[in-house]
Biotite code that builds the C-alpha atoms (Angstrom):
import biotite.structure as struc

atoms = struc.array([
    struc.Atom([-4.472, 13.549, 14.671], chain_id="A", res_id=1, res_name="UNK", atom_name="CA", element="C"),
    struc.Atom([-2.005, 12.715, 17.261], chain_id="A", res_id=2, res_name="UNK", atom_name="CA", element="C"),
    struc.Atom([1.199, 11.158, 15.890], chain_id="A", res_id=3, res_name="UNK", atom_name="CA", element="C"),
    struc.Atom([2.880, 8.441, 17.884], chain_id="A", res_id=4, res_name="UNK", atom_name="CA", element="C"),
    struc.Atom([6.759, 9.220, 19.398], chain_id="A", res_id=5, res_name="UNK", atom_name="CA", element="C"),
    struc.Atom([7.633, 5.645, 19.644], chain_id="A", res_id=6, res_name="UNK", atom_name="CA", element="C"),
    struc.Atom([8.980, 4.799, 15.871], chain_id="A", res_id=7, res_name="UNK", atom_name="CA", element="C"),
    struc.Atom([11.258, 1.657, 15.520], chain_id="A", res_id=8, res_name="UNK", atom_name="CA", element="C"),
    struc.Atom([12.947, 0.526, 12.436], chain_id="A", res_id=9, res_name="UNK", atom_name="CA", element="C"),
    struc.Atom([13.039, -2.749, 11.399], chain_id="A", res_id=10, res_name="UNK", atom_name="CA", element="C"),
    struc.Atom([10.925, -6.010, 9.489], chain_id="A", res_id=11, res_name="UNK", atom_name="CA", element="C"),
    struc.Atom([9.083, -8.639, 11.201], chain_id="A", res_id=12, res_name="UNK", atom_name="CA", element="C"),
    struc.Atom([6.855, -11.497, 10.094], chain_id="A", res_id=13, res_name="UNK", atom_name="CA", element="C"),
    struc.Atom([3.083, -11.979, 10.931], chain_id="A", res_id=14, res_name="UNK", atom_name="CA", element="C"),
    struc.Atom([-0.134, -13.578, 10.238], chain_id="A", res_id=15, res_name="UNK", atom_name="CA", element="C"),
    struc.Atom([-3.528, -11.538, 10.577], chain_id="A", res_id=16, res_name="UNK", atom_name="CA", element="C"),
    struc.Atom([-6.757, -13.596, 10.787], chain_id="A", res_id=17, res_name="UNK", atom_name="CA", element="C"),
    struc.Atom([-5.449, -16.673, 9.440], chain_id="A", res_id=18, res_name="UNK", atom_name="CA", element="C"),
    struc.Atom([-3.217, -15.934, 7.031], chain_id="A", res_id=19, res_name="UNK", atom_name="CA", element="C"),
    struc.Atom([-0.146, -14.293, 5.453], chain_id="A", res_id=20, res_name="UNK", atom_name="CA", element="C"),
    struc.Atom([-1.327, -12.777, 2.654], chain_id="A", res_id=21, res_name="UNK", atom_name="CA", element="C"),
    struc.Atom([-1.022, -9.616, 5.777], chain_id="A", res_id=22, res_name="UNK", atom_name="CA", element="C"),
    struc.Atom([-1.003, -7.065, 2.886], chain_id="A", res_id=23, res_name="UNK", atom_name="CA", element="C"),
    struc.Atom([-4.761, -7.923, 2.021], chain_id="A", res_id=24, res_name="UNK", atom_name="CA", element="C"),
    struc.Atom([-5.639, -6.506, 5.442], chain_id="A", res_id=25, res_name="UNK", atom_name="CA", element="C"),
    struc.Atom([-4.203, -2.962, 5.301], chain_id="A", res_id=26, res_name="UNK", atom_name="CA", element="C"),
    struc.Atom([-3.738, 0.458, 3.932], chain_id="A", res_id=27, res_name="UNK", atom_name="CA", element="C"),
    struc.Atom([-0.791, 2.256, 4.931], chain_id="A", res_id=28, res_name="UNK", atom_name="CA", element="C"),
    struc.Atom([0.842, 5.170, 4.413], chain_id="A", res_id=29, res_name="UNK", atom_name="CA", element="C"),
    struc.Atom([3.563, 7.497, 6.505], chain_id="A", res_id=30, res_name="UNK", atom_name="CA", element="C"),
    struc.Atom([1.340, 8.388, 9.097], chain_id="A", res_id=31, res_name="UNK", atom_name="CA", element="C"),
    struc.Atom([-2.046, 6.238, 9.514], chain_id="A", res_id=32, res_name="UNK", atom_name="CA", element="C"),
    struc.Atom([-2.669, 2.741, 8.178], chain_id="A", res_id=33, res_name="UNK", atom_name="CA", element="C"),
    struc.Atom([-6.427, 1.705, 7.555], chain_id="A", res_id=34, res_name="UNK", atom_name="CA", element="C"),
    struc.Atom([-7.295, -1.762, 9.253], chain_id="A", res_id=35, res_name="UNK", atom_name="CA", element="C"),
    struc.Atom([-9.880, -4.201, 9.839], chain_id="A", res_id=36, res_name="UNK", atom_name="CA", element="C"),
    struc.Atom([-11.332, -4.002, 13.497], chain_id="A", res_id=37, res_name="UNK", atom_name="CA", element="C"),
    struc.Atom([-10.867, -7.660, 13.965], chain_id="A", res_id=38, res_name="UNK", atom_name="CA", element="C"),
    struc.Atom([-7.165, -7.435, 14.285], chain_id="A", res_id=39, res_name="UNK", atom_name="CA", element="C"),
    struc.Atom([-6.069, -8.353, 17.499], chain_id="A", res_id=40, res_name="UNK", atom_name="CA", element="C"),
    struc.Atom([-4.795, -5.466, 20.206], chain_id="A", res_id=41, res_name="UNK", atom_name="CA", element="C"),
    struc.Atom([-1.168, -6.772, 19.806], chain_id="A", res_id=42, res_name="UNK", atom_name="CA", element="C"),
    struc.Atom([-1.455, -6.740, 16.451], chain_id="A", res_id=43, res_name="UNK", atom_name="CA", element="C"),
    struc.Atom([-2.508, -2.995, 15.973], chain_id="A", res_id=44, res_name="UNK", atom_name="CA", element="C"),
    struc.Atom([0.187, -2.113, 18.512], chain_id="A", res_id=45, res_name="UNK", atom_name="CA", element="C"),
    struc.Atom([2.826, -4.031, 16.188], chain_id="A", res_id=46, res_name="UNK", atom_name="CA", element="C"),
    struc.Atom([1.842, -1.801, 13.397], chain_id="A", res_id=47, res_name="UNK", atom_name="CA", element="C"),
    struc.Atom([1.315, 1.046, 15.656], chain_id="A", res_id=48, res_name="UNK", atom_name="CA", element="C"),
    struc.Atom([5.155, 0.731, 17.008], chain_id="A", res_id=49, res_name="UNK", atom_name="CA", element="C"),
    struc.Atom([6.484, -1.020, 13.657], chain_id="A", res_id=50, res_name="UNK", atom_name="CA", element="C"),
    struc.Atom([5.417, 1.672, 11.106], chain_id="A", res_id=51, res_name="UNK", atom_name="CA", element="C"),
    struc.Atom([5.148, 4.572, 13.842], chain_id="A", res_id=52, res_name="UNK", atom_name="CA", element="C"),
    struc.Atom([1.677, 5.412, 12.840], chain_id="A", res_id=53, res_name="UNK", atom_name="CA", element="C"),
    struc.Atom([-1.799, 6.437, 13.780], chain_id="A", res_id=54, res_name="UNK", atom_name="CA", element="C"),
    struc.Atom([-4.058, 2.893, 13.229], chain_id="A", res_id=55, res_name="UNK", atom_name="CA", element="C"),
    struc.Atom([-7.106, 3.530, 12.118], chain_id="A", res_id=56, res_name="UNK", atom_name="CA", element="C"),
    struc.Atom([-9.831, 0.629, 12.377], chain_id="A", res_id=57, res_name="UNK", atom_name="CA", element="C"),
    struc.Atom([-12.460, 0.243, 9.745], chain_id="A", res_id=58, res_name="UNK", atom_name="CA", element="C"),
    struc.Atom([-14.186, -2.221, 7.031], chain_id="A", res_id=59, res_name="UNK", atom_name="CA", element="C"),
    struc.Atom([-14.323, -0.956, 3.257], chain_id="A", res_id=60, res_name="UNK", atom_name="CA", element="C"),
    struc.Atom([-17.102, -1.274, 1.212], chain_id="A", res_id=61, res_name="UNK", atom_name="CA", element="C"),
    struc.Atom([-18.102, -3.815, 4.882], chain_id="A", res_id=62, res_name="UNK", atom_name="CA", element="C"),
    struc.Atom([-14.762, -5.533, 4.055], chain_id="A", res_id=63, res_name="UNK", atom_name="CA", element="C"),
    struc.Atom([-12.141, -6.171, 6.124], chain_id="A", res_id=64, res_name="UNK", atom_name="CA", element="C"),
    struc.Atom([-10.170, -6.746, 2.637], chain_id="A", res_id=65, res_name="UNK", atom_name="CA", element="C"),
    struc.Atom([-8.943, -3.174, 2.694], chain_id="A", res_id=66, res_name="UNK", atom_name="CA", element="C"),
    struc.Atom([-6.023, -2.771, 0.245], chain_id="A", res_id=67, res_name="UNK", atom_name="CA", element="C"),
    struc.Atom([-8.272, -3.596, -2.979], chain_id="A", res_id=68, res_name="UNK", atom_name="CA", element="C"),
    struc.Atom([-10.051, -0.448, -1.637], chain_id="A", res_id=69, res_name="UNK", atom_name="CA", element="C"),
    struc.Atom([-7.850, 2.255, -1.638], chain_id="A", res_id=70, res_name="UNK", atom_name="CA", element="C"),
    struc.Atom([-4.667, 3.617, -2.071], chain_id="A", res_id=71, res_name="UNK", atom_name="CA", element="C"),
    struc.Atom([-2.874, 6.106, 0.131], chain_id="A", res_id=72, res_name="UNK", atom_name="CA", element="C"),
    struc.Atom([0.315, 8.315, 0.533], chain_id="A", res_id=73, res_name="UNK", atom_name="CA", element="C"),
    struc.Atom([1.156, 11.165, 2.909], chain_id="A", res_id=74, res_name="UNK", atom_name="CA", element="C"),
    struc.Atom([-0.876, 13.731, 1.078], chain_id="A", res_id=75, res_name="UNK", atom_name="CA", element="C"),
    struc.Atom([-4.227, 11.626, 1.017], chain_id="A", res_id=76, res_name="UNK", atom_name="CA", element="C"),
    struc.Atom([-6.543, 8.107, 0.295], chain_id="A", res_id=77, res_name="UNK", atom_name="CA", element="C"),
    struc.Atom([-8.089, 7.893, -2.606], chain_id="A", res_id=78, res_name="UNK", atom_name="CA", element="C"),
    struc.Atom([-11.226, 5.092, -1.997], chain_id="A", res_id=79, res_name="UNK", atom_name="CA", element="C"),
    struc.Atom([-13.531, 2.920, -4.137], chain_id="A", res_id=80, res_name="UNK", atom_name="CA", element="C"),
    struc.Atom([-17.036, 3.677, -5.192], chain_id="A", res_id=81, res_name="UNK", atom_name="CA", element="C"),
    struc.Atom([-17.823, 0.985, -2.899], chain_id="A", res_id=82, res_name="UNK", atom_name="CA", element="C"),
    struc.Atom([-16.746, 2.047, -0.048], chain_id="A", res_id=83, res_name="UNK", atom_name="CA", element="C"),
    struc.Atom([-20.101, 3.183, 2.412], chain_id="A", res_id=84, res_name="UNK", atom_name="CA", element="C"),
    struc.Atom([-20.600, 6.701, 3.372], chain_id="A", res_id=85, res_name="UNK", atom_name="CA", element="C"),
    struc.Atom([-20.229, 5.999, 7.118], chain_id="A", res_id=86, res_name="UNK", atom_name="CA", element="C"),
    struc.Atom([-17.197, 4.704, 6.302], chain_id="A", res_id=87, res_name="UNK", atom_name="CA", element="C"),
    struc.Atom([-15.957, 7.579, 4.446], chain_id="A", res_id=88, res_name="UNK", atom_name="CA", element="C"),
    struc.Atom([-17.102, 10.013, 7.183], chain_id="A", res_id=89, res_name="UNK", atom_name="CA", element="C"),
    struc.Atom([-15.496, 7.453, 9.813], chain_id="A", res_id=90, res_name="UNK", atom_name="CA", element="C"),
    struc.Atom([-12.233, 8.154, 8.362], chain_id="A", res_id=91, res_name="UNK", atom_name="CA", element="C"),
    struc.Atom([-12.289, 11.890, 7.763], chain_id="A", res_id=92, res_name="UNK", atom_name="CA", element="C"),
    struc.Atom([-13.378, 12.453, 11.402], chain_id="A", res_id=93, res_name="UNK", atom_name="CA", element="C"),
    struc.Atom([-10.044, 10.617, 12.261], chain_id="A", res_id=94, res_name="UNK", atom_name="CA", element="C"),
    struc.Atom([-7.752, 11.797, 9.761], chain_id="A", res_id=95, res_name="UNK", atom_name="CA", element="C"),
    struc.Atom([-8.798, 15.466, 8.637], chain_id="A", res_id=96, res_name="UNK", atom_name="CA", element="C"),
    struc.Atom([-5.783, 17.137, 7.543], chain_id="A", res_id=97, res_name="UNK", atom_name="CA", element="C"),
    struc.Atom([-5.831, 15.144, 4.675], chain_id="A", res_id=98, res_name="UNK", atom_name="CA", element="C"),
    struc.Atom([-7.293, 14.401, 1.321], chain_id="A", res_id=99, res_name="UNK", atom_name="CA", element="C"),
    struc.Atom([-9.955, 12.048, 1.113], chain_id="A", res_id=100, res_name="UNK", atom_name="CA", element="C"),
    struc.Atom([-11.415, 11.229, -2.429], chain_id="A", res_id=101, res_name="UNK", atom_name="CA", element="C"),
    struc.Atom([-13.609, 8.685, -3.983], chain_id="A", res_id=102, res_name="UNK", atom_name="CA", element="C"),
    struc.Atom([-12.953, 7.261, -7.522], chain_id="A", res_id=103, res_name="UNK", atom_name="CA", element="C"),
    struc.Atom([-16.053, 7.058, -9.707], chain_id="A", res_id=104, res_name="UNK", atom_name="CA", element="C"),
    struc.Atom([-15.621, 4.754, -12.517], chain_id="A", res_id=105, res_name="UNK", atom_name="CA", element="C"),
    struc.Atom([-16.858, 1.406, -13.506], chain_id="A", res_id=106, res_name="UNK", atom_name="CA", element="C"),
    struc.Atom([-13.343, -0.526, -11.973], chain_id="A", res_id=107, res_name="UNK", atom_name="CA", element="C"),
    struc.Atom([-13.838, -0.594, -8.071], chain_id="A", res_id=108, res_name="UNK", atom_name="CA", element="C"),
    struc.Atom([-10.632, -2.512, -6.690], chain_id="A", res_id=109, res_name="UNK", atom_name="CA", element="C"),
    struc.Atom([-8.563, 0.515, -7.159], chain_id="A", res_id=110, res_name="UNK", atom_name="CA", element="C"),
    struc.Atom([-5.859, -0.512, -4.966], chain_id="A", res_id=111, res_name="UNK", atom_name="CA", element="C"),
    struc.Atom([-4.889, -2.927, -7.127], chain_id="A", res_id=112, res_name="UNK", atom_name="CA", element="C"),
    struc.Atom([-4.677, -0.570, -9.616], chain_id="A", res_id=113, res_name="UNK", atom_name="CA", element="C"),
    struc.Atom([-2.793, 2.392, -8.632], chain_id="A", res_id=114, res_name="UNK", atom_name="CA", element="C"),
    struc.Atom([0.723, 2.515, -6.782], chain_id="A", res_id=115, res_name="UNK", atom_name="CA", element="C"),
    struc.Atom([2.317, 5.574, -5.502], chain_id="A", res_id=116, res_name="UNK", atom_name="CA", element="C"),
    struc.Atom([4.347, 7.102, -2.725], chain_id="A", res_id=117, res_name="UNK", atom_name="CA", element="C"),
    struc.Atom([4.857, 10.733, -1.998], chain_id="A", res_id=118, res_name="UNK", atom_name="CA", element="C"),
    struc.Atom([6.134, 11.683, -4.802], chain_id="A", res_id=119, res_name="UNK", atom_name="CA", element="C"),
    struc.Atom([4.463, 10.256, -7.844], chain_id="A", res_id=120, res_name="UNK", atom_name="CA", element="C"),
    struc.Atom([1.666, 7.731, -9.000], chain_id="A", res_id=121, res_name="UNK", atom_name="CA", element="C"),
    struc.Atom([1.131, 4.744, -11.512], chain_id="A", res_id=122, res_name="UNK", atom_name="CA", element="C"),
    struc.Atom([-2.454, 4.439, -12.302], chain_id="A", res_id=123, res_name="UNK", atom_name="CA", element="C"),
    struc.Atom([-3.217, 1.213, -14.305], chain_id="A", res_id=124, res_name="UNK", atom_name="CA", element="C"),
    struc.Atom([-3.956, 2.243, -18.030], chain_id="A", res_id=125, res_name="UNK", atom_name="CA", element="C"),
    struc.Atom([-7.356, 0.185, -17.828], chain_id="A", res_id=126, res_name="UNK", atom_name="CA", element="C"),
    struc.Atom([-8.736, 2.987, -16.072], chain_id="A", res_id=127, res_name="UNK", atom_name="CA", element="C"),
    struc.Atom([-10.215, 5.581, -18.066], chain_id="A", res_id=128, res_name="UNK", atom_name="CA", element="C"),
    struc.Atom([-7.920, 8.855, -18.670], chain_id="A", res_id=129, res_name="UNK", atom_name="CA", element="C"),
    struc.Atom([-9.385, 11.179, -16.364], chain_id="A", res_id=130, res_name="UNK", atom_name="CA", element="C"),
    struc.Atom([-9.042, 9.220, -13.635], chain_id="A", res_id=131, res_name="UNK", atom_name="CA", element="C"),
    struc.Atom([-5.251, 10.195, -13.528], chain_id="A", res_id=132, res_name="UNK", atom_name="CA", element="C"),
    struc.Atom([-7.006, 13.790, -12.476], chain_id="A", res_id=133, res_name="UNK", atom_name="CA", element="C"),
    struc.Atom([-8.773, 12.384, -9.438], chain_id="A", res_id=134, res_name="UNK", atom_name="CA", element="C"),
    struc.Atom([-5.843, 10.794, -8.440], chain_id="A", res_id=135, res_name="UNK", atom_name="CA", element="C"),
    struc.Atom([-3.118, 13.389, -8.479], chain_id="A", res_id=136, res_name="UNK", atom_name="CA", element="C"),
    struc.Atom([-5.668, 15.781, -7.234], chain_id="A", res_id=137, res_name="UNK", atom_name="CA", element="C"),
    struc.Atom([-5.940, 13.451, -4.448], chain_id="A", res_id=138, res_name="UNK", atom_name="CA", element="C"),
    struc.Atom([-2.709, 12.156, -3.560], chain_id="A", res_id=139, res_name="UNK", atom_name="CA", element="C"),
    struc.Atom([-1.184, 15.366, -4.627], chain_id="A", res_id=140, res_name="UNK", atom_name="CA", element="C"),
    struc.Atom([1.653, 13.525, -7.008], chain_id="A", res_id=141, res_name="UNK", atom_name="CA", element="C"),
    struc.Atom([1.892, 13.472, -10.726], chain_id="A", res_id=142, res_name="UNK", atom_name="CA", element="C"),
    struc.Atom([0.743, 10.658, -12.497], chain_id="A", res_id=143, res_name="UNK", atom_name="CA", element="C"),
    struc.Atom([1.452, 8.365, -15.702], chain_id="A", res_id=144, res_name="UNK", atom_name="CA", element="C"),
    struc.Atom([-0.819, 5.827, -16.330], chain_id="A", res_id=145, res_name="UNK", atom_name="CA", element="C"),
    struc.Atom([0.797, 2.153, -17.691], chain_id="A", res_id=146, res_name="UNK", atom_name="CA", element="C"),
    struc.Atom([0.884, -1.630, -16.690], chain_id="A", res_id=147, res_name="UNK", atom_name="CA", element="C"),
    struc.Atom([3.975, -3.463, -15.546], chain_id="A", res_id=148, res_name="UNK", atom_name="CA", element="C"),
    struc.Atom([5.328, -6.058, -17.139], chain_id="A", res_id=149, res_name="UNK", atom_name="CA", element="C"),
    struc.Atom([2.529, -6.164, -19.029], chain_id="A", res_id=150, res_name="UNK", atom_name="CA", element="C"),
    struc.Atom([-0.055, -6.682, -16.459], chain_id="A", res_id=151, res_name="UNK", atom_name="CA", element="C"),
    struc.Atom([-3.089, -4.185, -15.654], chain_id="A", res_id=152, res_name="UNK", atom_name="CA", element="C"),
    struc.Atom([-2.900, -4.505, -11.642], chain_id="A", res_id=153, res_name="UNK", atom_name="CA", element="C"),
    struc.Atom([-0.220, -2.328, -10.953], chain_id="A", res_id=154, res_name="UNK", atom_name="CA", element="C"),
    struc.Atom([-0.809, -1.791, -7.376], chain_id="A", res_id=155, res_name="UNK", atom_name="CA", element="C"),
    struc.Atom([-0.330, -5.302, -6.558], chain_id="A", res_id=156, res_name="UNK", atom_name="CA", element="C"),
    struc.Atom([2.863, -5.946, -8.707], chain_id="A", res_id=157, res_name="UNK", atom_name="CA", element="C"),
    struc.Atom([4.508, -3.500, -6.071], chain_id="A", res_id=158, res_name="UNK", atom_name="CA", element="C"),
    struc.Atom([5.284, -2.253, -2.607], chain_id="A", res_id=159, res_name="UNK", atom_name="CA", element="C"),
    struc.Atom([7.315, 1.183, -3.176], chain_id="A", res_id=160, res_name="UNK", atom_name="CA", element="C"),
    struc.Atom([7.860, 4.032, 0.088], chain_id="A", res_id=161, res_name="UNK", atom_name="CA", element="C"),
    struc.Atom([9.234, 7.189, 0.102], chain_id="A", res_id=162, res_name="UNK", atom_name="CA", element="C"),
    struc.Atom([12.766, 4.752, 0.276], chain_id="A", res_id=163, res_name="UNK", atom_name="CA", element="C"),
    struc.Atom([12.781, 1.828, -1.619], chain_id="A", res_id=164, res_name="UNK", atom_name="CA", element="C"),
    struc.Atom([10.627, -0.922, -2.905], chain_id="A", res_id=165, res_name="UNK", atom_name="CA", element="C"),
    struc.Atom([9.776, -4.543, -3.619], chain_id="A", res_id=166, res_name="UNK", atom_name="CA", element="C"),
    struc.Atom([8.483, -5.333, -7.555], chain_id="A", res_id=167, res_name="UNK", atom_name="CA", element="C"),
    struc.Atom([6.987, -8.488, -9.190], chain_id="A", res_id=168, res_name="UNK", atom_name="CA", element="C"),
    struc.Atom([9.913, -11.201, -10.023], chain_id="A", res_id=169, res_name="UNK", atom_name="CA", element="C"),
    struc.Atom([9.715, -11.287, -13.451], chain_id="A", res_id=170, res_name="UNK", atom_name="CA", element="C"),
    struc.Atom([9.017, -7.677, -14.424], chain_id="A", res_id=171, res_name="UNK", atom_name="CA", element="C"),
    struc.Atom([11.700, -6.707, -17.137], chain_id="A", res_id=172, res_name="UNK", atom_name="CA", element="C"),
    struc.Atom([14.902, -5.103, -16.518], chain_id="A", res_id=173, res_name="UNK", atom_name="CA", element="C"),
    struc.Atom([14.124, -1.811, -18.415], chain_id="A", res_id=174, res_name="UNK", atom_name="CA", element="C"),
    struc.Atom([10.932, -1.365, -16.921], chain_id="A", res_id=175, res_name="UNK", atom_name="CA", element="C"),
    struc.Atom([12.398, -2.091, -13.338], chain_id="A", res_id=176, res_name="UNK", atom_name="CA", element="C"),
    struc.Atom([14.543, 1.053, -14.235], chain_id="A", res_id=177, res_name="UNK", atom_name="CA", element="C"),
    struc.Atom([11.945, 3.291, -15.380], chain_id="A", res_id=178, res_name="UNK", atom_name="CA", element="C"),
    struc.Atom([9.972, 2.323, -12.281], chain_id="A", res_id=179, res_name="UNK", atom_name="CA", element="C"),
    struc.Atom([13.164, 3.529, -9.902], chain_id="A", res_id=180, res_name="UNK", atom_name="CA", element="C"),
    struc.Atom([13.327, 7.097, -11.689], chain_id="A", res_id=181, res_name="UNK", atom_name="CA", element="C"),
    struc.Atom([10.360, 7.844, -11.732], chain_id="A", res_id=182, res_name="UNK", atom_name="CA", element="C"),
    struc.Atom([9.356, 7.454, -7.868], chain_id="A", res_id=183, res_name="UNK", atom_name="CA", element="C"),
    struc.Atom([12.775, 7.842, -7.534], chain_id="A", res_id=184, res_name="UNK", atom_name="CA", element="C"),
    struc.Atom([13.857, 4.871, -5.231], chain_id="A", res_id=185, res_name="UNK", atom_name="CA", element="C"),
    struc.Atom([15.721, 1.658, -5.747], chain_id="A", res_id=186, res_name="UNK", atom_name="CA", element="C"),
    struc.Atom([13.913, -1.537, -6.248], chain_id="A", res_id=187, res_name="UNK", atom_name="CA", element="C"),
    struc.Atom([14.593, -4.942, -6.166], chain_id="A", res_id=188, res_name="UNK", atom_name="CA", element="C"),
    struc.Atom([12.337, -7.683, -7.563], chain_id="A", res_id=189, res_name="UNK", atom_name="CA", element="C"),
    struc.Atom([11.291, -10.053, -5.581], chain_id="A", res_id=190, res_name="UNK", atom_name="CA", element="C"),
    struc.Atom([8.837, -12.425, -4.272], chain_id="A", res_id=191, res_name="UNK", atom_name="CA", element="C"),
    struc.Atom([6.906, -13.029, -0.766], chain_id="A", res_id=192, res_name="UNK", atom_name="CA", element="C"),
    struc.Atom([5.043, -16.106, 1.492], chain_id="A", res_id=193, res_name="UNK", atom_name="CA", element="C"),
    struc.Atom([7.706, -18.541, -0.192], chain_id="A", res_id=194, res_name="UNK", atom_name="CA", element="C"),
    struc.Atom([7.375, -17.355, -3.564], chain_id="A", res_id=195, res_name="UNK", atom_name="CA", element="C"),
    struc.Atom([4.400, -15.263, -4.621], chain_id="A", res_id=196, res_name="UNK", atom_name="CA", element="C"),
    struc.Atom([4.514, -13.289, -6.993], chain_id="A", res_id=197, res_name="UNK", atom_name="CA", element="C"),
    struc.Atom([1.789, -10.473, -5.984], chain_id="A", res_id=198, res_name="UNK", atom_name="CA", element="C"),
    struc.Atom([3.907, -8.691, -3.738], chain_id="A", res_id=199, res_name="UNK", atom_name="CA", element="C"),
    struc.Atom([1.836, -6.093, -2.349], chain_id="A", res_id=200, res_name="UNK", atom_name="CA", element="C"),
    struc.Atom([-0.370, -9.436, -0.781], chain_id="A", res_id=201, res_name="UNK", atom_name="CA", element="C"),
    struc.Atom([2.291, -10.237, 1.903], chain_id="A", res_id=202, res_name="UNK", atom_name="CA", element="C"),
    struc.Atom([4.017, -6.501, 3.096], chain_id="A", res_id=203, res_name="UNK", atom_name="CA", element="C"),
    struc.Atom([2.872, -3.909, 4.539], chain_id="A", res_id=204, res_name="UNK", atom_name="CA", element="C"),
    struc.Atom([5.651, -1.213, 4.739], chain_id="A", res_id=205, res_name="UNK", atom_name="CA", element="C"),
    struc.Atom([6.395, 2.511, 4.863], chain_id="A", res_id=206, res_name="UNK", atom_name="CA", element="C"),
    struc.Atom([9.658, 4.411, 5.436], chain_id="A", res_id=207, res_name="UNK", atom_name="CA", element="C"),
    struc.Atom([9.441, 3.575, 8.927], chain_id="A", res_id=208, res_name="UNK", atom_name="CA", element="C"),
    struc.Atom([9.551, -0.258, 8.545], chain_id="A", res_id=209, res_name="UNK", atom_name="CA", element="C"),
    struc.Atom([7.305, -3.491, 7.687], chain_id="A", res_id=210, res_name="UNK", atom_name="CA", element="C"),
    struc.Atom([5.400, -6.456, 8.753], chain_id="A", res_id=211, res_name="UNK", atom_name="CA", element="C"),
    struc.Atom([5.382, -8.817, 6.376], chain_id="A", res_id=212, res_name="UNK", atom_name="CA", element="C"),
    struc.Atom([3.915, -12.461, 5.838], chain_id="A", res_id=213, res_name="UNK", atom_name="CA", element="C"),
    struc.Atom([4.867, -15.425, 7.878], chain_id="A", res_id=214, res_name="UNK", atom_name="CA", element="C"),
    struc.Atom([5.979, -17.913, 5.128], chain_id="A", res_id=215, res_name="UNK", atom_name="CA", element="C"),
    struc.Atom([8.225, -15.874, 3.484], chain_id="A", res_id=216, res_name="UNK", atom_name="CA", element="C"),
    struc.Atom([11.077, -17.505, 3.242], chain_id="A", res_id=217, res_name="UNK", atom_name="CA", element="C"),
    struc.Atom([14.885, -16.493, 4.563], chain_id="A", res_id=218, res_name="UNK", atom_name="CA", element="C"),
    struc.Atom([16.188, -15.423, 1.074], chain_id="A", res_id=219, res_name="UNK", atom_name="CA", element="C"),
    struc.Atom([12.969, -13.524, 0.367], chain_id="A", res_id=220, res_name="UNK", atom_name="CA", element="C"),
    struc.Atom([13.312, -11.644, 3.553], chain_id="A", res_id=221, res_name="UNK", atom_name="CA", element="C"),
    struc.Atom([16.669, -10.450, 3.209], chain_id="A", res_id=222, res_name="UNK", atom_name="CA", element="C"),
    struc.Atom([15.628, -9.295, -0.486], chain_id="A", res_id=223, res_name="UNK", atom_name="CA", element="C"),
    struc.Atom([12.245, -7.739, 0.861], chain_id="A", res_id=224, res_name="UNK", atom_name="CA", element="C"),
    struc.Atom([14.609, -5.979, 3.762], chain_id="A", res_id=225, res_name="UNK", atom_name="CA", element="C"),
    struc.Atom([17.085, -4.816, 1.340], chain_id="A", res_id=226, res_name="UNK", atom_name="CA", element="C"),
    struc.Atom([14.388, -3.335, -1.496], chain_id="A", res_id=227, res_name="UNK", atom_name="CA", element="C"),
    struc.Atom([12.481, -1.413, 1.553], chain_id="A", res_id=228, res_name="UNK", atom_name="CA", element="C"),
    struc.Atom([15.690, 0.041, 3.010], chain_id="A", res_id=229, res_name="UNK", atom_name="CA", element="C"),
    struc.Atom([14.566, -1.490, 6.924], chain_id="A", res_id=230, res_name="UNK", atom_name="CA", element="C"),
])
């Protein structure tokens, strides 16, 4: 997999097909970032140049909703039960040096229910026990299994890198704590798109930098730019 040389820091807004909710549309991690093919060339390059990755175009499970699909981090993507074997073989011809895992259980938006970065992983304690297995095995972290602020979809509650991160508004100040030791980052809570709460829906970000949705709002932006560290 060639890796791109051209890796600018910084934040900028967007819309992809239609809407902000950009965070929908993608799956990114240090290196690649899964998206729909529809995307427009400028577009791919902004992510391309923005997040200094390698783009990889694809549907999951024939959606171009991606990020309820999988979950990713510099050590592999772990994908839904839904997700088609060409698609699967798609992406391992284009990323093969790493990890690539599906997760068999009955719950298939798994994205929305796992969050990590490189160095550890929150699996939503709706899923069954040994799925925290799978997913270590894949994303090569350690993993504790819990909701946040009392909520089951952990993925989407959060956007966390390898530098900082971005949590739900209201989660509560203890758990906010326990969340910054243990993938050991500062967060700030926050909202996105002018005050939703479902973070995850409106960024896509790595250590690099983000794109984020086009209503956020001035104050959310400076939060969103502060809690990401770009």
């Amino acid at each position: 997999m060639s890796k791109t040389t051209t890796r600018p820091r910084g934040i900028y807004l967007e819309t992809f097909l239609g809407t902000a909710e950009i965070g929908l549309f993608a799956v990114p991690t240090e290196e690649v970032c899964l998206i729909p093919p529809q995307l427009k060339s400028r577009q791919m390059k902004l992510i391309t140049d923005v997040l200094g990755v390698e783009v990889i175009p694809t549907t999951l499970a024939g959606s171009i909703l991606l990020s309820p699909m999988a979950v990713g981090n510099s050590n592999g993507i772990l994908l839904s039960k839904m997700v088609l074997d060409e698609e699967v073989e798609a992406i391992k011809k284009k990323i093969r040096d790493l990890n690539i895992g599906i997760l068999d259980c009955k719950y298939t938006a798994i994205g929305n229910l796992i969050l990590a970065n490189d160095r550890m992983a929150l699996a939503s304690s709706v899923l069954p026990k040994n799925a925290s297995k799978d997913v270590g095995d894949v994303l090569g972290v350690e993993v504790l299994m819990g909701k946040l602020a009392d909520r089951s979809y952990v993925g989407s509650l959060a956007v966390i890198t390898n530098i900082g991160g971005v949590v739900y508004a209201e989660i509560p100040e203890e758990e906010e704590k326990w969340l910054s030791e243990i993938f050991k980052v500062d967060l700030i809570p926050a909202t996105v798109n002018n005050g939703v709460k479902f973070v995850r829906s409106g960024i896509i970000a790595n250590s690099k930098g983000a794109i984020i949705g086009s209503m956020t709002t001035g104050p959310e932006l400076m939060a969103i730019s502060r809690g990401l560290g770009v």
